[in-house]
C-alpha positions as CSV (number, residue, x, y, z in Angstrom):
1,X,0.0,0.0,0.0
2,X,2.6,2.3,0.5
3,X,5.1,4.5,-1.8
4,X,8.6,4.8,-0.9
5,X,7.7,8.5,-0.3
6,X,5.1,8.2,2.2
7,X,7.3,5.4,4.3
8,X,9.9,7.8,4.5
9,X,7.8,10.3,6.2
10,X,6.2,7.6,8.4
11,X,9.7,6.9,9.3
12,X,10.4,10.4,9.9
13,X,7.4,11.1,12.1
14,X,8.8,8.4,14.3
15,X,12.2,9.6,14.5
16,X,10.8,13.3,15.5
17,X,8.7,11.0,18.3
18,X,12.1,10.4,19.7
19,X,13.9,13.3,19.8
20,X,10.7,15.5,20.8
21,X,10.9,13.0,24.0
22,X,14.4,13.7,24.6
23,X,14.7,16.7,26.8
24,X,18.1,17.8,26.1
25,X,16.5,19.0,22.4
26,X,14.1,21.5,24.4
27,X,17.0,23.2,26.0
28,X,17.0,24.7,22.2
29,X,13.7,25.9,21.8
30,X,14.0,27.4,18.0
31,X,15.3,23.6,17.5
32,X,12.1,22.1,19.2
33,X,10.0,24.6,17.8
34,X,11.1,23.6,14.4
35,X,10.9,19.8,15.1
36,X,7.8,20.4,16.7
37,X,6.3,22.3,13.5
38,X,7.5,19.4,11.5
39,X,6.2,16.9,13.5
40,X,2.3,18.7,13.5
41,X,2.8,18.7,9.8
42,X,2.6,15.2,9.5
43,X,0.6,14.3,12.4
44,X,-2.4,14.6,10.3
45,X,-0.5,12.2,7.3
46,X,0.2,9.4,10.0
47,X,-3.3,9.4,11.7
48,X,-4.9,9.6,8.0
49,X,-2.8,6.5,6.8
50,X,-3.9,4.6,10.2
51,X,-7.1,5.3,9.4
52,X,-7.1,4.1,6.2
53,X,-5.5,0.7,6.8
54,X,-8.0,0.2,9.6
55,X,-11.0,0.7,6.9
56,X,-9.7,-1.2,4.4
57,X,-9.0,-3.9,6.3
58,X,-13.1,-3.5,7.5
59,X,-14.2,-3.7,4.2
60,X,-12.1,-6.6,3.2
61,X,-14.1,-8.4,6.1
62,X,-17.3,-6.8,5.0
63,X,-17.2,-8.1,1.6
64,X,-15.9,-11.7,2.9
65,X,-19.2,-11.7,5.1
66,X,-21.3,-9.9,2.1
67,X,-21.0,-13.2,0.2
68,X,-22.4,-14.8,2.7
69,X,-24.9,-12.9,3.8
70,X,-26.8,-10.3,1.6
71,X,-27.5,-8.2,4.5
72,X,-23.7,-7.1,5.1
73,X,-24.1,-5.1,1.2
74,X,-24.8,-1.8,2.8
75,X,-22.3,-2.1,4.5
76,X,-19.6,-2.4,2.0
77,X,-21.1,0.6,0.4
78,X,-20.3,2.6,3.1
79,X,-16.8,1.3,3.8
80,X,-15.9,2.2,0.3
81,X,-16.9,5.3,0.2
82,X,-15.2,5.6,3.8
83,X,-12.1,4.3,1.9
84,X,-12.4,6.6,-1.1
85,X,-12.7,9.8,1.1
86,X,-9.5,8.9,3.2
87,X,-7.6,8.1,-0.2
88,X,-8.8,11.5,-1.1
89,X,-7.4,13.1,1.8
90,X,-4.2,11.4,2.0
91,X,-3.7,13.2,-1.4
92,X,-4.3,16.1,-0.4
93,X,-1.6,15.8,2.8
94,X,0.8,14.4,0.2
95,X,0.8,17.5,-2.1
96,X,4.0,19.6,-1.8
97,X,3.5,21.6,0.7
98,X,4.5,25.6,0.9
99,X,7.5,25.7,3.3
100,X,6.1,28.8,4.7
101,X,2.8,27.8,5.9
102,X,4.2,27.4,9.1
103,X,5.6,30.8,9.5
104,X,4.6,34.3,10.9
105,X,4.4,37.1,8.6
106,X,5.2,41.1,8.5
107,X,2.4,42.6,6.5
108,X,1.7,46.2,5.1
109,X,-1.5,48.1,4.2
110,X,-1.2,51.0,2.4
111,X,-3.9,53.4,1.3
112,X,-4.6,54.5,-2.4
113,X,-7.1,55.5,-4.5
114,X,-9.9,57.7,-2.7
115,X,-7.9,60.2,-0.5
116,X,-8.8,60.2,3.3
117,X,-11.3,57.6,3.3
118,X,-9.2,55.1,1.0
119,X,-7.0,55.5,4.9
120,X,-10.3,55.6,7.0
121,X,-10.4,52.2,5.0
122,X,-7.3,50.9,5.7
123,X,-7.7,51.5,8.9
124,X,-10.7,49.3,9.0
125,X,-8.6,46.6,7.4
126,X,-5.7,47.0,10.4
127,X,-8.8,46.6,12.9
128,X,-10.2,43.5,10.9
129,X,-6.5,41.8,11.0
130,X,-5.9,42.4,14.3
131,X,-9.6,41.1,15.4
132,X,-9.0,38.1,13.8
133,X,-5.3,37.4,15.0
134,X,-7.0,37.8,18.5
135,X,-9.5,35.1,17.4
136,X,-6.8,32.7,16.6
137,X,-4.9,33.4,19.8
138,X,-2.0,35.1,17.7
139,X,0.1,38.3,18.7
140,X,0.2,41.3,16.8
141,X,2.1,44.4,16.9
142,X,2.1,47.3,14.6
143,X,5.7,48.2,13.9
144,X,5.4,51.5,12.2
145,X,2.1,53.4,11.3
146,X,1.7,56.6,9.6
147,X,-1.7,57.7,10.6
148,X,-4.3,60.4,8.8
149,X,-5.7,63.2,10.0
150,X,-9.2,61.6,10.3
151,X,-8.4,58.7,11.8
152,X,-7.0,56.3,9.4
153,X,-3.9,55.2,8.0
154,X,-1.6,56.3,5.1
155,X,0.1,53.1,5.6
156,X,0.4,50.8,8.5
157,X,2.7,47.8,9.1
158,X,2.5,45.0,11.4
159,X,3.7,41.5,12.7
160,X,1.3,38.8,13.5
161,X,2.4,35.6,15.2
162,X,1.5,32.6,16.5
163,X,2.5,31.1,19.5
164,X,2.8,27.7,19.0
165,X,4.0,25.1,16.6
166,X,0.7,24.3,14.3
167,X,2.0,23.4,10.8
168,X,-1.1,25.4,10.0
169,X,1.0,29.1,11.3
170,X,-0.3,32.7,10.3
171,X,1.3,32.1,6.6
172,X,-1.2,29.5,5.9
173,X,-4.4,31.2,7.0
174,X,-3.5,34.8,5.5
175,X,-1.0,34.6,2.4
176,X,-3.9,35.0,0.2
177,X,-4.6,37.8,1.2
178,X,-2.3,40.4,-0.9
179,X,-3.6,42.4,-3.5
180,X,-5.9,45.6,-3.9
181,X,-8.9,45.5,-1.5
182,X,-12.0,47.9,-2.7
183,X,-14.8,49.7,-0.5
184,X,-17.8,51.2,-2.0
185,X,-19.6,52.9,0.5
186,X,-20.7,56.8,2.0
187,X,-17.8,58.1,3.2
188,X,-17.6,60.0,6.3
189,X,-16.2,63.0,4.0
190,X,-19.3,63.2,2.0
191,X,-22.1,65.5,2.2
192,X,-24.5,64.4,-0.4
193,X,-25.2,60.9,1.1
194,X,-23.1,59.7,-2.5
195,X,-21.8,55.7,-2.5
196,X,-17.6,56.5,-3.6
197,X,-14.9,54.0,-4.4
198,X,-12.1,53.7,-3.0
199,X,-9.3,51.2,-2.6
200,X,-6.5,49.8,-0.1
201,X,-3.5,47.7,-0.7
202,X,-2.2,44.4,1.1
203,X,1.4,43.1,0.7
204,X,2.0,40.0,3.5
205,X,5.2,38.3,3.7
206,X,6.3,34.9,5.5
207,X,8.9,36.1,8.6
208,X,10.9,33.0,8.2
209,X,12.7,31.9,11.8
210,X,15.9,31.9,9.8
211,X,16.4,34.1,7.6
212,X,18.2,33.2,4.6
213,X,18.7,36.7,2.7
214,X,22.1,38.2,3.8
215,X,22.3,42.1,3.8
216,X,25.4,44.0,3.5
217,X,25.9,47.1,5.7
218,X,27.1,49.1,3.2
219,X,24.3,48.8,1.4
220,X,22.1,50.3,3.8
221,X,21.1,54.1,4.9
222,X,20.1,54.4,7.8
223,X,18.0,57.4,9.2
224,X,17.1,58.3,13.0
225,X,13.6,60.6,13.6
226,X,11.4,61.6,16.4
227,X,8.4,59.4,16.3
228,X,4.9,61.0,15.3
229,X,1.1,61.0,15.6
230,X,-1.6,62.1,13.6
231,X,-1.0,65.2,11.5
232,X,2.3,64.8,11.8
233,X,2.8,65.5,16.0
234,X,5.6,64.7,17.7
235,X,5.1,61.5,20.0
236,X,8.5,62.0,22.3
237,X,10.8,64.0,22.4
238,X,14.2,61.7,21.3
239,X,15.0,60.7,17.7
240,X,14.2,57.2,18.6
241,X,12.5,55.7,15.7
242,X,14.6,54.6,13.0
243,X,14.4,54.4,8.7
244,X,16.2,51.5,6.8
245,X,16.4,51.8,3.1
246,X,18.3,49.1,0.8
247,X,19.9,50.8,-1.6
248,X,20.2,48.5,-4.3
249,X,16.3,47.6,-4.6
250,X,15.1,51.1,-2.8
251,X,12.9,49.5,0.0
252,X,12.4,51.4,2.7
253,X,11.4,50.3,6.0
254,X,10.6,52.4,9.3
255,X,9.9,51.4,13.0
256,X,9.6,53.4,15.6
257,X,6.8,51.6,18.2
258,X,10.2,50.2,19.9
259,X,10.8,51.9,23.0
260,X,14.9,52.4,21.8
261,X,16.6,53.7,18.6
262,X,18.4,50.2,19.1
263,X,15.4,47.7,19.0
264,X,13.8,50.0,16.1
265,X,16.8,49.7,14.0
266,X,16.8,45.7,14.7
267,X,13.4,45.3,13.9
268,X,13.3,47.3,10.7
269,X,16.3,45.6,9.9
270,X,14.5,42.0,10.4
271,X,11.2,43.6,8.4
272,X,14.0,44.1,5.1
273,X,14.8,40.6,5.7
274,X,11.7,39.6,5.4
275,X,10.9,41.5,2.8
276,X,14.3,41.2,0.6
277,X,13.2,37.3,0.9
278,X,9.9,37.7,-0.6
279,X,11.4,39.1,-3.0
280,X,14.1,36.9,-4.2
281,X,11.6,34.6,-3.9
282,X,9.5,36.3,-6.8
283,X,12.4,36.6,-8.9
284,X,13.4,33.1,-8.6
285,X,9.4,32.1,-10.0
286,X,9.9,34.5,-12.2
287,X,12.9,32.7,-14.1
288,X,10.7,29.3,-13.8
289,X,8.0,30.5,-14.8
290,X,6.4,29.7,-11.9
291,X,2.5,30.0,-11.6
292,X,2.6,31.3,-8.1
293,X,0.5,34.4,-7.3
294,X,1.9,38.0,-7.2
295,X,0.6,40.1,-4.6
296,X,-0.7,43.5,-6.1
297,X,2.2,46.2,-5.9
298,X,0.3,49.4,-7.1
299,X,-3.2,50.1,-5.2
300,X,-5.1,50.5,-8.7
301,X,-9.1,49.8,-8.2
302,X,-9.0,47.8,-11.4
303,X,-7.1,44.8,-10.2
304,X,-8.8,44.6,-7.0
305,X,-9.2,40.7,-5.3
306,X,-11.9,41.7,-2.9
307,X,-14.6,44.3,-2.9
308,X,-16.4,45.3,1.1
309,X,-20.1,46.7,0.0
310,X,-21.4,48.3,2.5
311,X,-25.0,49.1,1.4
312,X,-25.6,45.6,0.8
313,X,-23.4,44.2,4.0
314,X,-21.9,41.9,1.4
315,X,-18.3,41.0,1.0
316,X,-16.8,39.1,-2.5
317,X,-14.0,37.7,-3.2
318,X,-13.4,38.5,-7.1
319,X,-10.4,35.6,-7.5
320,X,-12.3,32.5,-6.3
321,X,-16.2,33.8,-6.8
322,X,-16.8,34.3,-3.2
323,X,-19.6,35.9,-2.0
324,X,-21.4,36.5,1.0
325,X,-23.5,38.8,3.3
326,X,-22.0,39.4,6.6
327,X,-19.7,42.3,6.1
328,X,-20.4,43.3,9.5
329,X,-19.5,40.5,11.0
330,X,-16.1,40.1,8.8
331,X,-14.7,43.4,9.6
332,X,-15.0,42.2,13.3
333,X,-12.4,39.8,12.3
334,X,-14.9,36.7,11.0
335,X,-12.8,35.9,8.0
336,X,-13.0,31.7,8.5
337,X,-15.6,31.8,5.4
338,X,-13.5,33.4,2.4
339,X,-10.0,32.1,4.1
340,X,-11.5,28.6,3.4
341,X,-13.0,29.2,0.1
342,X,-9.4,30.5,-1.0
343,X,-7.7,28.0,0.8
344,X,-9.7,24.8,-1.1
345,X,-9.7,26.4,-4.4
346,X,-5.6,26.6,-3.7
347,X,-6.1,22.6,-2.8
348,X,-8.0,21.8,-5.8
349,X,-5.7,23.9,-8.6
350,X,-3.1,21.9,-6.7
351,X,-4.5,18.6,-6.9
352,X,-5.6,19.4,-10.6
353,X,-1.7,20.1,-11.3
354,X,-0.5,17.2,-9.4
355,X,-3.0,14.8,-11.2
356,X,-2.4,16.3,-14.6
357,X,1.3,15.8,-14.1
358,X,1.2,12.0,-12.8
């Protein structure tokens, strides 16, 4: 019954049993962390191949006892569709997995098209995020923010992680969600009672735990500023936060929620990372010709993946045909319905690829 490939990962799992038992491996916790990550990751292979053996074996006895006695048919009807399903599954667990589905992620949202209220929305997005991080039990902290003068963001970044070692991490639930994000609603800038347009964009990157893009120094410029408010106000009264831009590419990252010019520098330096690695990343599909999806770089209303209608209280999700109408409830952070509907259309265009190249 079983390929090579899957014995070698039932082997694995057993060999991550042992050391996970050993407790000289937990006096490394990034070590155990990452054993532990790999060992959830094919928990679900393991108990689905048990499973499977266990009804297979049921039916075999089913149909022995079928020829006997006519009664026992139903039976072997449902056992092989009980057997079918789990083949199914196992699949699915056996498709090449993204090695960043475990990982936390640094993500950005940036307001665009439709002045102040395109940041009144994108600071509805930040609360949305952040209400469903707390949902899951995650942490999040906004890094740098530059706020408008109503309320809302110009452009906002922020780390969300989890605290344990699912194989199912923060990467998995939300790297679908880059691209341009559209309102239609009444603003609270607008007199006449008019429905406007406007637009926000998402970039979201995996924060790997080790960090394979090296930076050189001297490639970096690195600015020291007082931190500010809305409108621009001064916060405290040291140059404390810190900007970090990478000359050779021209990204530019700021932090300045750190309570020392030291810690801000580190963690803007460890946002670049992040981000030089999504983007060596890109490059490499690029050259492969890769199918992989590209977040959204410009925040243009035309090539929008998700539009929030607030007359209707319906949310859609333009890549995958989602739609639904609890708008309300989704900006409160209730985002299990279109995370699913992305996450199985990404599970069937895989299994459709995976089948069509067997």
């Amino acid at each position: 019954m079983e390929s090579e490939s899957l014995r070698g990962l039932l082997d694995e799992y057993a060999e991550l049993e042992k050391q996970l038992a050993d407790p000289a491996v937990h006096a490394d916790q990034a070590r155990a962390r990452k054993l532990g990550r790999r060992y959830s990751e094919l928990s679900p292979v393991v108990k689905t191949v048990g499973e499977l053996e266990t009804t297979r074996s049921e039916l075999e006895a089913a149909k022995e006892l079928a020829a006997e006695d006519s009664s026992f048919a139903e039976e072997v009807d449902r056992l092989g569709k009980r057997v079918s399903a789990l083949e199914t599954k196992l699949a699915e667990l056996l498709l090449p997995r993204d090695p960043y589905d475990g990982s936390d992620v640094v993500m950005e949202i940036k307001s665009g098209e439709g002045g102040e209220e395109s940041a009144l929305f994108a600071g509805d997005l930040l609360r949305m995020y952040l209400r469903f991080a707390e949902r899951q039990g995650w942490t999040a902290e906004i890094l740098d923010a530059t706020p408008s003068d109503l309320g809302g963001y110009k452009d906002v970044t922020v780390s969300v992680k989890s605290k344990g070692t699912e194989a199912e991490g923060v990467w998995a639930c939300l790297k679908f969600e880059g691209g341009v994000h559209r309102v239609q609603r009444v603003p609270a800038t607008e007199s006449q009672g008019r429905i406007h347009t406007s637009a926000a964009g998402v970039l979201i990157y995996p924060e790997p735990e080790e960090i394979e893009v090296e930076i050189d120094p001297n490639d970096l410029r690195i600015d020291v500023f007082r931190s500010s408010g809305p409108g621009g106000q001064s916060v405290n009264t040291t140059d404390s936060a810190v900007r970090v831009t990478h000359l050779p590419t021209g990204i530019v990252v700021s932090c300045q929620n750190e309570k020392s010019q030291i810690q801000n520098r580190a963690r803007a330096i460890q946002v670049l990372q992040a981000r030089l690695q999504a983007l060596a990343e890109e490059e490499a599909a690029a050259k492969a010709a890769d199918a992989r999806r590209s977040q959204v770089r410009t925040v243009d209303r035309s090539e929008r993946v998700r539009t929030y209608n607030f007359p209707e209280n319906r949310i859609s999700d333009h890549r995958v045909n989602y739609k639904a109408y609890n708008l309300d409830q989704v900006l409160d952070g209730e985002l299990s319905g279109v995370l699913e509907a992305l996450r199985a259309a990404d599970r069937e265009e895989r299994m459709a690829q995976a089948q069509a190249g067997a």
